[in-house]
C-alpha positions in Angstrom: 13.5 -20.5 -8.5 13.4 -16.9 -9.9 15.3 -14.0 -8.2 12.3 -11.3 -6.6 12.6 -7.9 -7.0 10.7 -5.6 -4.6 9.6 -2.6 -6.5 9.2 -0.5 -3.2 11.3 1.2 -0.7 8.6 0.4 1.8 9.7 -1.2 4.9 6.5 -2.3 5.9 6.2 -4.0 2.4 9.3 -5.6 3.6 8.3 -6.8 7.0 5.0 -8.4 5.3 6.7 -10.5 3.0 8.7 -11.8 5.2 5.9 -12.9 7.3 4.9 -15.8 4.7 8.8 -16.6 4.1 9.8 -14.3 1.3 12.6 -12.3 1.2 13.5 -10.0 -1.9 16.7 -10.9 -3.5 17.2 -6.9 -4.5 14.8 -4.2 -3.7 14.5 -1.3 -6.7 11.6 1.6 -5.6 10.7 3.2 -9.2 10.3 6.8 -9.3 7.5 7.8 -11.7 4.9 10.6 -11.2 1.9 10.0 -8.9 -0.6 12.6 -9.4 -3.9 11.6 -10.2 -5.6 12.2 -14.0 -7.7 15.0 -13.7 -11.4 12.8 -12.6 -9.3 10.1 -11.6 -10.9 7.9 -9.5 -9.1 6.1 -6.3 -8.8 2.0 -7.5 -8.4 2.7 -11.1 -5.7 5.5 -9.9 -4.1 2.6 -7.2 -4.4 0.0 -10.0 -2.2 2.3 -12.1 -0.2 3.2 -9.9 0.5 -0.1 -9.3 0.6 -1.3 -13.1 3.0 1.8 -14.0 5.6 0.7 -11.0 5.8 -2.6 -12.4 6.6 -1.5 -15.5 9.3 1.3 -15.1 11.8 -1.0 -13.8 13.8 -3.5 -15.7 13.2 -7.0 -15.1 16.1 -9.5 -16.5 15.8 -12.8 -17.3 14.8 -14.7 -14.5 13.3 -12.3 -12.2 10.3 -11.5 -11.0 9.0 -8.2 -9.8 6.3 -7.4 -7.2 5.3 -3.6 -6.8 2.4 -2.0 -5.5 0.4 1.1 -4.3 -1.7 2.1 -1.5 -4.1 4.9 -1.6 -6.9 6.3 0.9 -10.6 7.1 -0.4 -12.9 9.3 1.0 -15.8 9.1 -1.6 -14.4 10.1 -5.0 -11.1 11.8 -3.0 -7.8 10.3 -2.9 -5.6 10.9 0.1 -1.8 9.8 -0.9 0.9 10.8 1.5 0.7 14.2 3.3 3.4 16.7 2.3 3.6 17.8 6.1 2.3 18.1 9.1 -0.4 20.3 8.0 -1.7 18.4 5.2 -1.2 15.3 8.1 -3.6 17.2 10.1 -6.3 18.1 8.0 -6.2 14.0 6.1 -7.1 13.2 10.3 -9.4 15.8 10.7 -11.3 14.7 7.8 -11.1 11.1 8.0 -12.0 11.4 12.5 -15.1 9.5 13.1 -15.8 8.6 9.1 -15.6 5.2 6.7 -13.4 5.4 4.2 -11.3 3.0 2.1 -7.8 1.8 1.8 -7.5 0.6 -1.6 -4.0 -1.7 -2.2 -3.4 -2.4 -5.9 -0.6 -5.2 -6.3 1.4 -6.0 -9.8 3.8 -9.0 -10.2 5.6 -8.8 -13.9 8.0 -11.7 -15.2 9.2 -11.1 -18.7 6.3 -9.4 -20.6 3.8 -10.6 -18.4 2.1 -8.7 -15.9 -0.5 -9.9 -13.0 -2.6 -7.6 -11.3 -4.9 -7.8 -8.8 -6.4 -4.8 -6.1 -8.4 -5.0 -2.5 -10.3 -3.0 -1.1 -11.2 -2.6 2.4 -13.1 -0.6 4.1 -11.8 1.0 7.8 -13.3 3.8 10.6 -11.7 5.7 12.5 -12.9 7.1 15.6 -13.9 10.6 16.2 -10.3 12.2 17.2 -10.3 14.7 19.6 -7.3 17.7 18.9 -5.3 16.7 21.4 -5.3 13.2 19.6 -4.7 14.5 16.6 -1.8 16.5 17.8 0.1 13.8 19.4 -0.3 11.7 16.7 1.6 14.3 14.6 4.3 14.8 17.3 5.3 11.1 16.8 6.0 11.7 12.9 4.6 8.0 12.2 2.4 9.8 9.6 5.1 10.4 7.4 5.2 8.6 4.1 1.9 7.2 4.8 -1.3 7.2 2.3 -4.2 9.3 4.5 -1.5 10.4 7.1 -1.5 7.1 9.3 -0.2 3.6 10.0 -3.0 0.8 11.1 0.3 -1.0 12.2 1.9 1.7 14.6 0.3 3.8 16.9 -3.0 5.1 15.2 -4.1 1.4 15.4 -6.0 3.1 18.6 -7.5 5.0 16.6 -9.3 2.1 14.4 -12.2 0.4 16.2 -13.6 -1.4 12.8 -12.3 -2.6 9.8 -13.8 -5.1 7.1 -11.3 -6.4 4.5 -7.7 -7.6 4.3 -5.4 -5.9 7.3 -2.0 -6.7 5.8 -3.6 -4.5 2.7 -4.5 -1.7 5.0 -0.7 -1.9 6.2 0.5 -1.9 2.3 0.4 -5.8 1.0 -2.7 -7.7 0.8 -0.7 -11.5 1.7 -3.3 -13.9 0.5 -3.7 -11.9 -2.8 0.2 -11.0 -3.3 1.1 -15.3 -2.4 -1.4 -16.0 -5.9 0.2 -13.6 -8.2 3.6 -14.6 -7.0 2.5 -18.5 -7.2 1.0 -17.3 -10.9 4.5 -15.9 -12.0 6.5 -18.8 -10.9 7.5 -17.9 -7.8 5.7 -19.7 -5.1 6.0 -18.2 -1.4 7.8 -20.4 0.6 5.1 -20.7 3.2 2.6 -22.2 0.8 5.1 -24.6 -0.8 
């Protein structure tokens, strides 16, 4: 069996592998430069994101790597992870009582070989009132979040419909991220 190298810092990416019996042997998050291209659009900007992960670490002989992205779309507009509690605010404000997408690209890489696949699901939020919006903020579960909340913690109250893949809302689409990791050679435990 190949070692797995989590190319994320996330915790939740963490806590979502181990739900179908995988636990990374090392976890490496990459540091490369997430700005959008100028007309960018979200899922060829999460694909990337994704993709360039994936390929700014070093994979040895013997490993395989699994990194991925998560953006928010409203429309054409990407909503990555607020800067603060302002920017928090006004991703809330805007997404209160809309559709809009989480997009969650994932990339598996063993050797020169790289597997990719993206999901896209679509998720409303109710119309929050200020005083929802504000205690929201107070907690600080916004922070390092794409479109300044967690489906998993707290703002799941504030989600009354959703039509995709949940564990891609929360940051790793499972059923997807099991068939690139049985594609690389590294079947999940759970479906052995």
């Amino acid at each position: 069996m190949p070692r797995l190298i989590l190319g994320s810092g996330s915790p939740r990416r963490r806590d979502l592998l181990a739900q179908i019996g995988i636990v990374p042997d090392t976890v490496r998050a990459p540091d490369i430069d997430e700005t959008p291209l100028k007309g960018e659009l979200p899922r060829p900007y999460c694909a990337r994101m994704a993709r360039e992960k994936a390929q700014a670490l070093e994979v040895g002989e013997g490993e395989v790597l699994l990194s991925a992205d998560t953006t928010v779309a409203v429309g054409r507009r990407i909503l990555g992870k607020p800067d603060d509690a302002a920017e928090a605010r006004a991703f809330l404000e805007l997404l209160s009582g809309r559709r809009h997408r989480v997009i969650t690209a994932v990339a598996v890489r063993r050797g020169a070989q790289l597997w990719e696949k993206d999901v896209v699901t679509q998720v409303r939020l109710k119309r929050l009132s200020r005083d929802e919006i504000d205690a929201y903020i107070a907690t600080g579960d916004w922070q390092g979040k794409a479109g300044a909340y967690g489906i998993q913690g707290p703002a799941g109250a504030f989600v009354p419909w959703i039509s995709g893949s949940f564990t891609a809302v929360v940051g790793l689409p499972l059923t997807e991220t099991a068939g690139l990791l049985q594609a690389a050679g590294y079947p999940p435990r759970a479906a052995a």
